[in-house]
N, C-alpha and C positions, 0 to 999 in steps of 0.2 A: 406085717408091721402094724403095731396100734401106736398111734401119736407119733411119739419118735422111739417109741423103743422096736427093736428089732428082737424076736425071740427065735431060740436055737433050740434043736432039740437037743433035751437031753435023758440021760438015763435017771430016771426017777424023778419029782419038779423040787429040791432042794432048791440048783443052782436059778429053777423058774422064781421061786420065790423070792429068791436074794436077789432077782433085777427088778422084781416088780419093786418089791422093800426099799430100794434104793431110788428109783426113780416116784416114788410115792414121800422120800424124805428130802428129797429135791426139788420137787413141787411146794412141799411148806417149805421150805429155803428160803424160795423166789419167790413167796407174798410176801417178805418181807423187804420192806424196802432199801436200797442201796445204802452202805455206808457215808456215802457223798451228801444223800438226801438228810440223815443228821447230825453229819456235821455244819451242814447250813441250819439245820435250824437250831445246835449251839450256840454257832459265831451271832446267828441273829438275837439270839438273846441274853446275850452277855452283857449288854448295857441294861436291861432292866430285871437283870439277876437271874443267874443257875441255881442261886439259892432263896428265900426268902424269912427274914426272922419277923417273929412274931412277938410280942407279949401278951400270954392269955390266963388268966384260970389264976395268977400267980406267979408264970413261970416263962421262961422264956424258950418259944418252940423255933426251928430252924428246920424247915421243908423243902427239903427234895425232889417237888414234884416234878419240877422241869426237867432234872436228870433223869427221872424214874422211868421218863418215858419214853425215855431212850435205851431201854435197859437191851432190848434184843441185840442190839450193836456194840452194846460195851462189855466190856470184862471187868471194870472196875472201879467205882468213885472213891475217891481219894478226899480227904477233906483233912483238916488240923484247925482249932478253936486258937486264938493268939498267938498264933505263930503263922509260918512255912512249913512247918516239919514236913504235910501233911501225911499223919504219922496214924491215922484213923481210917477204916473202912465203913462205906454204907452198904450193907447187903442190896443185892438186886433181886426184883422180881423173877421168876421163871419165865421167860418168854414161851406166850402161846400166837403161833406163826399164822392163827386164824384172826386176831386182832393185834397184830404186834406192837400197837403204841399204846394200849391198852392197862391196865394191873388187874390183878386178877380181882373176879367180884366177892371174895373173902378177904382181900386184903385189909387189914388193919392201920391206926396211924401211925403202927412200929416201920410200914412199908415205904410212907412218904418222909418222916421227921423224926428230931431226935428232941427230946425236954431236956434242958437245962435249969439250973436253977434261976430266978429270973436274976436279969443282968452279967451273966456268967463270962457270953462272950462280948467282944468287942470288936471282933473280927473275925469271917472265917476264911480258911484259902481252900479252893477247890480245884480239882484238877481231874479228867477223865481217861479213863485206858480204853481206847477202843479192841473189837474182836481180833485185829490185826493186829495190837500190841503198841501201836502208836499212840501218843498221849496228845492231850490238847493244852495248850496254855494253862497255868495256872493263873485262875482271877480269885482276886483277895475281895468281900466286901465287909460292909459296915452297916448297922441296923441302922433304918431311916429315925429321925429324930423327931419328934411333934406327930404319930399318924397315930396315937393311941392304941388301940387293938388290931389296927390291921396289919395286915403283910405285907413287907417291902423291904429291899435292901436295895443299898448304893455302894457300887463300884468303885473301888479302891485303885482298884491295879487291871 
């Protein structure tokens, strides 16, 4: 026995590899951490935004970072500009199970946010699917008023 794997013999090492291969994909599994562990840190930042909009360069940017770094546990961000619908998807990064809260050191700003024209939205609703399928609340914000260039949003809902 090595670790916890028990090995059996067998006629030729296919069925050897397909246990090593499996308890080697199980392993990166479990560095990642519990679904529990980000859904706390969701709920804990929902008062000072999942989202954050910006005005920059011209244009009005809306970032994703909080979500993004939750990507290993989700299956899906869900968003909608002036509505409920939330009838729009944000891609997610690839999870790599060696740094899971991480994005990758290639990623671009297509990976955090999206450009709008400036002034576009006036609201967004977000909403997340976790790997189980389960969703989180949908929280609605609103771009902070008076902060000039920087990032921030207030919570509507």
């Amino acid at each position: 026995m090595i670790g916890s794997l028990k090995f059996w013999r067998m006629a030729g090492t296919a069925g050897l590899m397909t246990i090593v291969c499996t308890h080697a994909a199980a392993q990166e599994q479990s560095r990642i951490p519990p679904q529990a562990l980000y859904q706390t840190m969701l709920d804990a930042n929902r008062q000072t935004g999942w989202v954050q909009f910006r005005n920059f360069d011209g244009a009005q940017w809306i970032y994703f970072t909080a979500l993004q770094t939750l990507h290993c546990r989700l299956s899906e961000i869900r968003y909608s500009i002036n509505s409920k619908a939330l009838d729009e998807r944000f891609n997610l990064v690839e999870c790599n199970p060696q740094n899971p809260m991480a994005l990758p050191p290639d990623a671009g700003p297509e990976t955090i946010a999206i450009r709008l024209p400036a002034g576009t939205a006036q609201t967004i609703a977000v909403q997340v699917v976790w790997e189980d399928g389960s969703e989180s609340a949908i929280a609605v914000y609103e771009p902070c008023k008076d902060v000039g260039e920087q990032s921030c949003a207030w919570p509507l809902e």
